[in-house]
mmCIF file as gemmi writes it, N, C-alpha and C atoms, coordinates in Angstrom:
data_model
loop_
_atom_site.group_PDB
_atom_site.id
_atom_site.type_symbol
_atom_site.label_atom_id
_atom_site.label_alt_id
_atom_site.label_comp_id
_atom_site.label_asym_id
_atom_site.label_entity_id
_atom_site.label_seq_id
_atom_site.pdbx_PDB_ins_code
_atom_site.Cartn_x
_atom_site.Cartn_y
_atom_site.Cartn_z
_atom_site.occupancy
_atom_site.B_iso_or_equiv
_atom_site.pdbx_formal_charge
_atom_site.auth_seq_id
_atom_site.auth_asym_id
_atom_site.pdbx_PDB_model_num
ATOM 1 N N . UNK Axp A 1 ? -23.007 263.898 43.077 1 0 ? 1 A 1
ATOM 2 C CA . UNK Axp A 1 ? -22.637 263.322 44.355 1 0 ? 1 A 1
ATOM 3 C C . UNK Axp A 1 ? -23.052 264.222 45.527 1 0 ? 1 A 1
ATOM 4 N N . UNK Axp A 2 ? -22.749 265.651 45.398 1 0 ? 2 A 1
ATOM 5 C CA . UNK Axp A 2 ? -22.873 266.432 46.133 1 0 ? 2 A 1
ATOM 6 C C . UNK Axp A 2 ? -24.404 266.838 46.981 1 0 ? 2 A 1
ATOM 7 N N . UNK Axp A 3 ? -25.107 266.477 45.284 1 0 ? 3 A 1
ATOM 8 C CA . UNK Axp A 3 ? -26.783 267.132 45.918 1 0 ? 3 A 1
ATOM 9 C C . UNK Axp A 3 ? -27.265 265.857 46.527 1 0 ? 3 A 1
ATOM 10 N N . UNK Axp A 4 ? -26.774 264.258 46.009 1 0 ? 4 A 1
ATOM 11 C CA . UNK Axp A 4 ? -27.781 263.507 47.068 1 0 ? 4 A 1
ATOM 12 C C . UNK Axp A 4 ? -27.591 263.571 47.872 1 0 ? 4 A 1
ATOM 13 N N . UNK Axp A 5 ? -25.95 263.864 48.666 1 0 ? 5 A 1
ATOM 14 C CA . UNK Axp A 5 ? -25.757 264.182 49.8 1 0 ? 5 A 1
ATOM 15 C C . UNK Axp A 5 ? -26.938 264.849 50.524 1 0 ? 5 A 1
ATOM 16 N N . UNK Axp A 6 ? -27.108 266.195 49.813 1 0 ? 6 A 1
ATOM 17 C CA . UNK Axp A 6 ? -28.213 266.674 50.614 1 0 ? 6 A 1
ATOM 18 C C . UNK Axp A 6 ? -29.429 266.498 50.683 1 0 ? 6 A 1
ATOM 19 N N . UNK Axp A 7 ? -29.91 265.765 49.471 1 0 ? 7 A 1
ATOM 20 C CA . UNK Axp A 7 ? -31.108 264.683 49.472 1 0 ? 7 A 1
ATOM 21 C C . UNK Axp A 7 ? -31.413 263.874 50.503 1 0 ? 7 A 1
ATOM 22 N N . UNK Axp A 8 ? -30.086 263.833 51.362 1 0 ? 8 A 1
ATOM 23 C CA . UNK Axp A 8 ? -30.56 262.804 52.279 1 0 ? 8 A 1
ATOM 24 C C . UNK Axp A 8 ? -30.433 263.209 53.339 1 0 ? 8 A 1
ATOM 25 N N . UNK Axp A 9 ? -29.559 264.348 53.683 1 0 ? 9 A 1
ATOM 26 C CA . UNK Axp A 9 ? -29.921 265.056 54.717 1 0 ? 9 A 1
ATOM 27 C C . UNK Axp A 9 ? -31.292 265.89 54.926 1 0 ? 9 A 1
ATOM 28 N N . UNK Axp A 10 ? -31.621 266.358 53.709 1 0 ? 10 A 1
ATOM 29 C CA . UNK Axp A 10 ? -33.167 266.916 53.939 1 0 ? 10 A 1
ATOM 30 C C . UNK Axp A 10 ? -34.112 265.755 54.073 1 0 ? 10 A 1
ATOM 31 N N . UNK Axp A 11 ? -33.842 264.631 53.47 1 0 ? 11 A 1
ATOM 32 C CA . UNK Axp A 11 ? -35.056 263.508 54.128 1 0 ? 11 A 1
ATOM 33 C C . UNK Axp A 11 ? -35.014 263.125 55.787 1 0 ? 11 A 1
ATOM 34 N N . UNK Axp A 12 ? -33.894 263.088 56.838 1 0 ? 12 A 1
ATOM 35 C CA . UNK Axp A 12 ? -33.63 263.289 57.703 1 0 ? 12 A 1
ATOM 36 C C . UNK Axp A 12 ? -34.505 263.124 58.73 1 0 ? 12 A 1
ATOM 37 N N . UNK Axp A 13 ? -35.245 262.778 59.568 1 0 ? 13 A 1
ATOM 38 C CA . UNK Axp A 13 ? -36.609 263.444 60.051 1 0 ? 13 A 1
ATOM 39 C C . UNK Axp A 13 ? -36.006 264.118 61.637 1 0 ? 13 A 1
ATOM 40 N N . UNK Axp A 14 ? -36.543 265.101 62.113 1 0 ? 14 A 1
ATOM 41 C CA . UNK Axp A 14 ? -36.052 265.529 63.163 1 0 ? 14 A 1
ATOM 42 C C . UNK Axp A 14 ? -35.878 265.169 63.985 1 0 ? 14 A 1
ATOM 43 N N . UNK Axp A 15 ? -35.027 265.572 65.385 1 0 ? 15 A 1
ATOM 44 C CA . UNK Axp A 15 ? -34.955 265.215 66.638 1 0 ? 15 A 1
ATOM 45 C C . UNK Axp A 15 ? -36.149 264.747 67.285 1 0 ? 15 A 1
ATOM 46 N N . UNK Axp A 16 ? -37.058 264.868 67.128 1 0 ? 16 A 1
ATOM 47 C CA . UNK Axp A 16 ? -38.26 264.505 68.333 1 0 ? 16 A 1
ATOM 48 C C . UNK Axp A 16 ? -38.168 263.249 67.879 1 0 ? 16 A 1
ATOM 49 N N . UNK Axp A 17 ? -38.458 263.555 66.247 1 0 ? 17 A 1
ATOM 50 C CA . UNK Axp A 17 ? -39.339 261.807 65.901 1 0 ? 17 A 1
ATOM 51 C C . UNK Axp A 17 ? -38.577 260.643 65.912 1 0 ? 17 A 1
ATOM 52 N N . UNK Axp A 18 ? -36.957 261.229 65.528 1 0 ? 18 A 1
ATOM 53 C CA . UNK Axp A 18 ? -36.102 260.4 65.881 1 0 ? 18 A 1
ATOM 54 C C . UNK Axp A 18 ? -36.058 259.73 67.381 1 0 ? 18 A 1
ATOM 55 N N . UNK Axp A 19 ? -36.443 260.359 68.619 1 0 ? 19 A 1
ATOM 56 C CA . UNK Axp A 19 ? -36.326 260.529 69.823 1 0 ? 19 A 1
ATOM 57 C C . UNK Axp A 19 ? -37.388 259.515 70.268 1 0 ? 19 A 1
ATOM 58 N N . UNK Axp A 20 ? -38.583 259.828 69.166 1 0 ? 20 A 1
ATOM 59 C CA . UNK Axp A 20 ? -39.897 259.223 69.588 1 0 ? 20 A 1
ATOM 60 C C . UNK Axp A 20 ? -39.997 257.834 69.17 1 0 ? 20 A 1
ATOM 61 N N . UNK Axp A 21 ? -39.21 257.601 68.19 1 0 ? 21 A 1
ATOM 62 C CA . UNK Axp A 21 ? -39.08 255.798 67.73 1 0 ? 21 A 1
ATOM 63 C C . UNK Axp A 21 ? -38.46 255.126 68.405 1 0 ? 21 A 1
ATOM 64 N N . UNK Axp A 22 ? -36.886 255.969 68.942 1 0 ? 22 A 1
ATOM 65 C CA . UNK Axp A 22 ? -36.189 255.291 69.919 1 0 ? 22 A 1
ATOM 66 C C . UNK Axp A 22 ? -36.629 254.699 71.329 1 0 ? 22 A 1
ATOM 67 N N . UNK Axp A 23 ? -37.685 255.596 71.713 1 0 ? 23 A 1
ATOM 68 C CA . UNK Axp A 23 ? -38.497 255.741 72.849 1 0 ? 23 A 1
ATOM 69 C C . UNK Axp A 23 ? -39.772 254.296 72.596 1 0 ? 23 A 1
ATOM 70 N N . UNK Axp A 24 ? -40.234 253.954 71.55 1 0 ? 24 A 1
ATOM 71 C CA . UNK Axp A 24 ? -41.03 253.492 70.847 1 0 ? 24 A 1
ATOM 72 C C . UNK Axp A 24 ? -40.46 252.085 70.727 1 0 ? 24 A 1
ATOM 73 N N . UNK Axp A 25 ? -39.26 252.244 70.41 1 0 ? 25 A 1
ATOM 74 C CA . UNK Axp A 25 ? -37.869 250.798 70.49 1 0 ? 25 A 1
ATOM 75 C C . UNK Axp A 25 ? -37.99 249.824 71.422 1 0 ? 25 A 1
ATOM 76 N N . UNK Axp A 26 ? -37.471 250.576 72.544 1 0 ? 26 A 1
ATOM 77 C CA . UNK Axp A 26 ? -36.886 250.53 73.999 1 0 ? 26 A 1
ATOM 78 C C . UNK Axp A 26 ? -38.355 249.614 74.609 1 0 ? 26 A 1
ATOM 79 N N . UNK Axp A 27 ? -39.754 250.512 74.436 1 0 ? 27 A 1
ATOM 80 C CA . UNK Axp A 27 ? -40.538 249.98 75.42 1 0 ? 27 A 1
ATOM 81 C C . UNK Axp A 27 ? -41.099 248.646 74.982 1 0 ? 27 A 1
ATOM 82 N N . UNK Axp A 28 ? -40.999 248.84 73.121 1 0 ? 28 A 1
ATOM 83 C CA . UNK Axp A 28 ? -41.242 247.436 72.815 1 0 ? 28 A 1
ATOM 84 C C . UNK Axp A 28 ? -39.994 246.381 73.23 1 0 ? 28 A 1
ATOM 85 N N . UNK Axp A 29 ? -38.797 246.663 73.461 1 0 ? 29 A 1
ATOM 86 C CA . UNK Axp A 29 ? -37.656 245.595 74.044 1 0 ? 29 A 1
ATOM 87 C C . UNK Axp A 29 ? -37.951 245.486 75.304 1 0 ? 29 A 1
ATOM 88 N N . UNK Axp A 30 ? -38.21 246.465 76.249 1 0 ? 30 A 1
ATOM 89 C CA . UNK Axp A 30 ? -38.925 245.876 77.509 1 0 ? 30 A 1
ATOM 90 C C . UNK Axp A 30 ? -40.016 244.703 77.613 1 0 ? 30 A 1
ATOM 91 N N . UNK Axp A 31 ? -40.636 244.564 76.497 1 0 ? 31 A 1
ATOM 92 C CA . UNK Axp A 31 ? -42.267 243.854 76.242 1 0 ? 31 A 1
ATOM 93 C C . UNK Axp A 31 ? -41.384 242.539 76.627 1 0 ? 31 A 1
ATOM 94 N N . UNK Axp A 32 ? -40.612 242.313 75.882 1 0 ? 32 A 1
ATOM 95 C CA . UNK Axp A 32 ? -39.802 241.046 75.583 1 0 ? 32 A 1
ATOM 96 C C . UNK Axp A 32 ? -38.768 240.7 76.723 1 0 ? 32 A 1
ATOM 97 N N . UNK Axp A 33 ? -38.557 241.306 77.61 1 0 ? 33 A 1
ATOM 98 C CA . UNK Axp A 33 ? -37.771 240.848 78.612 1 0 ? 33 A 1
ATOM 99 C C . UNK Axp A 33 ? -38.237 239.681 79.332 1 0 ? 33 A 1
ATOM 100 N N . UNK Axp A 34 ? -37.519 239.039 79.73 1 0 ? 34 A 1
ATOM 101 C CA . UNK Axp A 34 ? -38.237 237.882 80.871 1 0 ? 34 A 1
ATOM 102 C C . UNK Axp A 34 ? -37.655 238.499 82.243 1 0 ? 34 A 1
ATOM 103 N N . UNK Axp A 35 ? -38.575 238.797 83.087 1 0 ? 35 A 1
ATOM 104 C CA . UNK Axp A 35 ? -38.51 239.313 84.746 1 0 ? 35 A 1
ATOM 105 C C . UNK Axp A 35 ? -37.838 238.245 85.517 1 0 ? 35 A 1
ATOM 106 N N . UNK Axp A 36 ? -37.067 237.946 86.73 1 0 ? 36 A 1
ATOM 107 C CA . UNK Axp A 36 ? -37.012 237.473 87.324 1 0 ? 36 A 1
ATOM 108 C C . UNK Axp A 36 ? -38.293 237.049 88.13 1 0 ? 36 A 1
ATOM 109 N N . UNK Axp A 37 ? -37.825 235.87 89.008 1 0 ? 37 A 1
ATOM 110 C CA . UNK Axp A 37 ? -39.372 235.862 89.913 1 0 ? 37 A 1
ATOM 111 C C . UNK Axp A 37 ? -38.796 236.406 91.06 1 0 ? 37 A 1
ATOM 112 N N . UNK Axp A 38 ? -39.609 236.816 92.038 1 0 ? 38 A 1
ATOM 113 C CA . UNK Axp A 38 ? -39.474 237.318 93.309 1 0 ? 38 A 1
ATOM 114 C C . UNK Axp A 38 ? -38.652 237.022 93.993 1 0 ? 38 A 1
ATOM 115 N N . UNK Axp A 39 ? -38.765 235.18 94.472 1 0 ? 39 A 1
ATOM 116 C CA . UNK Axp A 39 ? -37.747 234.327 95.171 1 0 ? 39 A 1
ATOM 117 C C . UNK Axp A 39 ? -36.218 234.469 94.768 1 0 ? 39 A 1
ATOM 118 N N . UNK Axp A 40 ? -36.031 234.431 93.435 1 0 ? 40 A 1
ATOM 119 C CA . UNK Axp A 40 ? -34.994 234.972 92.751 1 0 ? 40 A 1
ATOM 120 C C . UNK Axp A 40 ? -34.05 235.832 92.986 1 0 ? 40 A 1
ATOM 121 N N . UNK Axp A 41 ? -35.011 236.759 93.015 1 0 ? 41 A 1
ATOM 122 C CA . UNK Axp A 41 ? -34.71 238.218 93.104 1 0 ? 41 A 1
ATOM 123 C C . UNK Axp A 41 ? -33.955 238.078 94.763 1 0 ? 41 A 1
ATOM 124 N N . UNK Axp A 42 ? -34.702 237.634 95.273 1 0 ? 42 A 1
ATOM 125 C CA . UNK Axp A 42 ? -34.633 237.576 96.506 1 0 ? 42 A 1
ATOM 126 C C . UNK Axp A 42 ? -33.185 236.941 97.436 1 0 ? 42 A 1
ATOM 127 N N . UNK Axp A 43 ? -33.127 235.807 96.632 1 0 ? 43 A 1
ATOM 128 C CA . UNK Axp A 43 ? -31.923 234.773 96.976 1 0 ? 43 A 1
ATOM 129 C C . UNK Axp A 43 ? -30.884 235.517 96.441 1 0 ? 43 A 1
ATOM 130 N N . UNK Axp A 44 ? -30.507 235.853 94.997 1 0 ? 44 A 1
ATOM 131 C CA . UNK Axp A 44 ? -29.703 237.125 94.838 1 0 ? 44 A 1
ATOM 132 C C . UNK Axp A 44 ? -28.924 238.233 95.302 1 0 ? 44 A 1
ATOM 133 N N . UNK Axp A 45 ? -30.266 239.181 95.915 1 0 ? 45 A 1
ATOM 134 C CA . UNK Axp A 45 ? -29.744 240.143 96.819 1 0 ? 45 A 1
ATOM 135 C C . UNK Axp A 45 ? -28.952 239.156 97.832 1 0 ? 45 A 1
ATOM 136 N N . UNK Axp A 46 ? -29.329 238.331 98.58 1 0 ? 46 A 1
ATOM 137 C CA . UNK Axp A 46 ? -28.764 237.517 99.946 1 0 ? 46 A 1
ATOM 138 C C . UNK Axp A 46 ? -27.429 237.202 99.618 1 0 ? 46 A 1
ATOM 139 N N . UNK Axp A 47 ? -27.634 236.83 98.243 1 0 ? 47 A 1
ATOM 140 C CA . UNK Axp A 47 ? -26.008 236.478 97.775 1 0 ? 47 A 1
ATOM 141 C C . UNK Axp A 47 ? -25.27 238.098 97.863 1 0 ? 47 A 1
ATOM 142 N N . UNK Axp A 48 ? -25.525 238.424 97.468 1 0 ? 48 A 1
ATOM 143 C CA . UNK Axp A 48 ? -24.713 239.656 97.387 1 0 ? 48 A 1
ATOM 144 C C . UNK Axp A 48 ? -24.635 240.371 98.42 1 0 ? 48 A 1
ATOM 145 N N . UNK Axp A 49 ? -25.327 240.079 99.239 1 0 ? 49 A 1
ATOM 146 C CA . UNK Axp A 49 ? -25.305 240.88 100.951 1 0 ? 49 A 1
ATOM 147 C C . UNK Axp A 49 ? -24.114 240.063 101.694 1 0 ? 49 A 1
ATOM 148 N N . UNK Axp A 50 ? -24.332 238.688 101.188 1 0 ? 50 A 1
ATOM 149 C CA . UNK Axp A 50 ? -23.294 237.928 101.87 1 0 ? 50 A 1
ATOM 150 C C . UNK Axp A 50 ? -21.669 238.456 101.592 1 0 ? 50 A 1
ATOM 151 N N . UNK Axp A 51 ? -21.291 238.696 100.405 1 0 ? 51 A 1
ATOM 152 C CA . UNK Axp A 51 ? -20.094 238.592 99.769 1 0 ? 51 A 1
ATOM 153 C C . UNK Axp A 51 ? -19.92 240.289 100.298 1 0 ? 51 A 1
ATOM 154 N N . UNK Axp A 52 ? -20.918 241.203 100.074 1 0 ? 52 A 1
ATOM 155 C CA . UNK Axp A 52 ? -20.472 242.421 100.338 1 0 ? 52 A 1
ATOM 156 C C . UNK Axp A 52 ? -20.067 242.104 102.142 1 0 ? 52 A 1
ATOM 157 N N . UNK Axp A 53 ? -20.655 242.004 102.932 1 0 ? 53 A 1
ATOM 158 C CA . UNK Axp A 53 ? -20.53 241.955 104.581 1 0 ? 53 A 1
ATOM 159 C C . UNK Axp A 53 ? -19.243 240.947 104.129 1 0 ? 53 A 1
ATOM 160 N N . UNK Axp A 54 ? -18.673 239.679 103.8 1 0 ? 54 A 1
ATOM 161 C CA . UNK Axp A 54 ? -17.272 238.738 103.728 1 0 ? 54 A 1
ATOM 162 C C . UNK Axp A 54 ? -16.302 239.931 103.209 1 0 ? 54 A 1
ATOM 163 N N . UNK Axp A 55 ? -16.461 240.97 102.281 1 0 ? 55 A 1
ATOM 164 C CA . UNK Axp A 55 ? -15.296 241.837 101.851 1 0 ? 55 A 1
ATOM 165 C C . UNK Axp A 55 ? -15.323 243.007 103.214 1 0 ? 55 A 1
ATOM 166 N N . UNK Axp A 56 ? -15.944 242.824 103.804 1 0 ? 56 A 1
ATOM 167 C CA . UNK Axp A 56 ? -16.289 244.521 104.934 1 0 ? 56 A 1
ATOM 168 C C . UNK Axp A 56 ? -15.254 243.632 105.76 1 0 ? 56 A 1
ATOM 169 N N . UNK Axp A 57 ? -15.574 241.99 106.889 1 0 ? 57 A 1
ATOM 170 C CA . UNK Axp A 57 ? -14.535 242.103 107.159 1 0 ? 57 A 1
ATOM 171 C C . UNK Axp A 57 ? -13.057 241.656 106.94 1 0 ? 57 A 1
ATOM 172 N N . UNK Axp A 58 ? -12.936 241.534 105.801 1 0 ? 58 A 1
ATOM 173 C CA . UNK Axp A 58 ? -11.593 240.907 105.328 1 0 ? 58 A 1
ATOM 174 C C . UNK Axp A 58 ? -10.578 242.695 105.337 1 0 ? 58 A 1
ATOM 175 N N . UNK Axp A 59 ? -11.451 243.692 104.787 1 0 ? 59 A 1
ATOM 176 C CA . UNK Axp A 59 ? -11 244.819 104.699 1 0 ? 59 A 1
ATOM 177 C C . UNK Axp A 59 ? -10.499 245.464 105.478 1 0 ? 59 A 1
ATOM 178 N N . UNK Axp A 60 ? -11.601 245.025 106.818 1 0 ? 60 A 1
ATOM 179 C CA . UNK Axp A 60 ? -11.602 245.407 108.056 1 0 ? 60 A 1
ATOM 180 C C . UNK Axp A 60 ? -10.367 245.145 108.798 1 0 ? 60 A 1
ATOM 181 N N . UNK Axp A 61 ? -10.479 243.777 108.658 1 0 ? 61 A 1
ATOM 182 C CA . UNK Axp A 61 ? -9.06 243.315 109.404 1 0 ? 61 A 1
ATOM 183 C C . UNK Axp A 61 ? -7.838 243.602 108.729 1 0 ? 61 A 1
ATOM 184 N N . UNK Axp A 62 ? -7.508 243.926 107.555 1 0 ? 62 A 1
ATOM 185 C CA . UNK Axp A 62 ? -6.42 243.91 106.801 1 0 ? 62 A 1
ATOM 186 C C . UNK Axp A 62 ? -6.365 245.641 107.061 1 0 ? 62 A 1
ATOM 187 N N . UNK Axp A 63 ? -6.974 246.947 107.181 1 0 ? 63 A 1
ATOM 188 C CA . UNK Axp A 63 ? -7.037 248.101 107.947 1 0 ? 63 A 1
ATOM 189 C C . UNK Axp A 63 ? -6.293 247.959 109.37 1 0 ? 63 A 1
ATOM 190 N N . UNK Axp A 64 ? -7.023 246.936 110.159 1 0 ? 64 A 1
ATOM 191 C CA . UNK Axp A 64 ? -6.796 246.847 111.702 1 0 ? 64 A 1
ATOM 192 C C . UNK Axp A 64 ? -5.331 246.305 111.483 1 0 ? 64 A 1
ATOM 193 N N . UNK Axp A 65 ? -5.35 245.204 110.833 1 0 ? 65 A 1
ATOM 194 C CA . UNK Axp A 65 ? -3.852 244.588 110.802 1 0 ? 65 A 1
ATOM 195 C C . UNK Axp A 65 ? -2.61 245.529 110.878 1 0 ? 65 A 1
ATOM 196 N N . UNK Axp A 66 ? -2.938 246.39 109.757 1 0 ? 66 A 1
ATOM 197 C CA . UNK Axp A 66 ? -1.865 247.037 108.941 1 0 ? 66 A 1
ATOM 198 C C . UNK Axp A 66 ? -1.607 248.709 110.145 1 0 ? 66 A 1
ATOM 199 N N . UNK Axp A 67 ? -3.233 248.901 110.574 1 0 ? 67 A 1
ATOM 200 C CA . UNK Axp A 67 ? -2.802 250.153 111.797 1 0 ? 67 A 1
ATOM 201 C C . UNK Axp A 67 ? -1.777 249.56 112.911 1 0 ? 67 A 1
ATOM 202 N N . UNK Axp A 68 ? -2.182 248.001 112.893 1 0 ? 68 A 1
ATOM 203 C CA . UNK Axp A 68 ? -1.529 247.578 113.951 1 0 ? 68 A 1
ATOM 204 C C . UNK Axp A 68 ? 0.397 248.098 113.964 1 0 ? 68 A 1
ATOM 205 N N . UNK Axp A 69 ? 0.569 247.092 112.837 1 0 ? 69 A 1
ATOM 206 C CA . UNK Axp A 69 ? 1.763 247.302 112.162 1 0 ? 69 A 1
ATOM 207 C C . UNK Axp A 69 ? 2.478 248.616 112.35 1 0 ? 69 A 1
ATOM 208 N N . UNK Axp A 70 ? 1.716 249.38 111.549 1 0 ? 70 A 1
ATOM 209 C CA . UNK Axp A 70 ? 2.416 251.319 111.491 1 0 ? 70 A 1
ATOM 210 C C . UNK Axp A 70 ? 2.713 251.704 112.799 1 0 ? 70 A 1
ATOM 211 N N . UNK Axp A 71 ? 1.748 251.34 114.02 1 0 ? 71 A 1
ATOM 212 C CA . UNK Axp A 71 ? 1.719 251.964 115.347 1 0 ? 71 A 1
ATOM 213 C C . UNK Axp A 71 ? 3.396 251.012 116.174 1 0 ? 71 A 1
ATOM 214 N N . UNK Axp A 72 ? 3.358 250.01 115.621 1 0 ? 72 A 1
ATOM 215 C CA . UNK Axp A 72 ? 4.482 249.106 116.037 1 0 ? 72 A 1
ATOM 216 C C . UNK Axp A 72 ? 5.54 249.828 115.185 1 0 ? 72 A 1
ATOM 217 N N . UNK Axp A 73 ? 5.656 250.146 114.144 1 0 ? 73 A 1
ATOM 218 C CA . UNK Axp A 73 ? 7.306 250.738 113.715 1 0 ? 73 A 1
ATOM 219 C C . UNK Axp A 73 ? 7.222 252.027 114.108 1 0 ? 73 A 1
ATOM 220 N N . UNK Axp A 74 ? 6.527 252.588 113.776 1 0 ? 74 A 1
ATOM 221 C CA . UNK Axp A 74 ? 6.838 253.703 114.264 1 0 ? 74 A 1
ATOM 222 C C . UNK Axp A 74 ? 7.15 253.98 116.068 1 0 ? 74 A 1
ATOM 223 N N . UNK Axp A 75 ? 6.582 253.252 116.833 1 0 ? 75 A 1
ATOM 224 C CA . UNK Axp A 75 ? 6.925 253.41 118.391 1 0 ? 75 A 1
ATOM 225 C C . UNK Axp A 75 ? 8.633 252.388 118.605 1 0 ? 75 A 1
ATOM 226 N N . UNK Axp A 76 ? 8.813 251.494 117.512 1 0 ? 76 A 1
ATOM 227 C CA . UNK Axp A 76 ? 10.271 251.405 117.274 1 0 ? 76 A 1
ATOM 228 C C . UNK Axp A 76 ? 11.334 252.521 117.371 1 0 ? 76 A 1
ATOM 229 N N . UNK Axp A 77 ? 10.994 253.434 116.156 1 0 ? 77 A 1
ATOM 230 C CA . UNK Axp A 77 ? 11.57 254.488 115.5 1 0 ? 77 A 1
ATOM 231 C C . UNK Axp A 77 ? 11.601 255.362 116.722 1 0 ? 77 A 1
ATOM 232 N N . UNK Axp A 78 ? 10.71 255.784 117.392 1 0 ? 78 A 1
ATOM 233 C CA . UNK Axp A 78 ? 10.479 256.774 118.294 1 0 ? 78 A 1
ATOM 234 C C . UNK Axp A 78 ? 11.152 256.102 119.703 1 0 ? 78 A 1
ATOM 235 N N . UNK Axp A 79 ? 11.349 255.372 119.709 1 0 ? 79 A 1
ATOM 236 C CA . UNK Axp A 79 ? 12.584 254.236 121.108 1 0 ? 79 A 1
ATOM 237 C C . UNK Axp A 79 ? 13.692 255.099 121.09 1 0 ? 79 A 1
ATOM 238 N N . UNK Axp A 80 ? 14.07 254.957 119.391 1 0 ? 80 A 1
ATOM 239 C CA . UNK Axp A 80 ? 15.457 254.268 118.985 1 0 ? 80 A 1
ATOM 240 C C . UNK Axp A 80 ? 15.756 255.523 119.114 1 0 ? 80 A 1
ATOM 241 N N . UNK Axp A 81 ? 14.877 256.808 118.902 1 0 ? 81 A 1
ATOM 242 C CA . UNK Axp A 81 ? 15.894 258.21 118.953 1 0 ? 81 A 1
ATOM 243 C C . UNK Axp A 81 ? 16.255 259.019 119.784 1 0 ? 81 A 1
């Protein structure tokens, strides 16, 4: 039991070549990708420019809201003492 163990660790092949098939893998799975087209690509980003700028000002205002708020209790607090 013991020695095939190491039978098979000495068949093993090293770091590079291991490194070099993986590498060898990868570019053949790239071959096979399907790309977006340009327009795509394009309408995409827009989507996502949109939704990022709709969260900037929802954030925005819910910041402004909420400074509003703090500056109002606290100039309460500071009346009352």
């Amino acid at each position: 039991m013991a020695n095939n163990q190491k039978n098979q660790d000495a068949k093993k092949p090293n770091i590079f070549v291991r490194m070099g098939r993986k590498l060898k893998e990868t570019f053949s799975e790239l071959k096979r990708v399907t790309w977006p087209t340009f327009p795509k690509v394009l309408k995409s980003t827009c989507v996502v420019l949109v939704v990022v700028l709709a969260f900037l000002v929802v954030v925005t205002a819910l910041n402004y809201g909420l400074n509003e708020l703090f500056k109002l209790i606290t100039s309460i607090s500071n009346t009352g003492a």
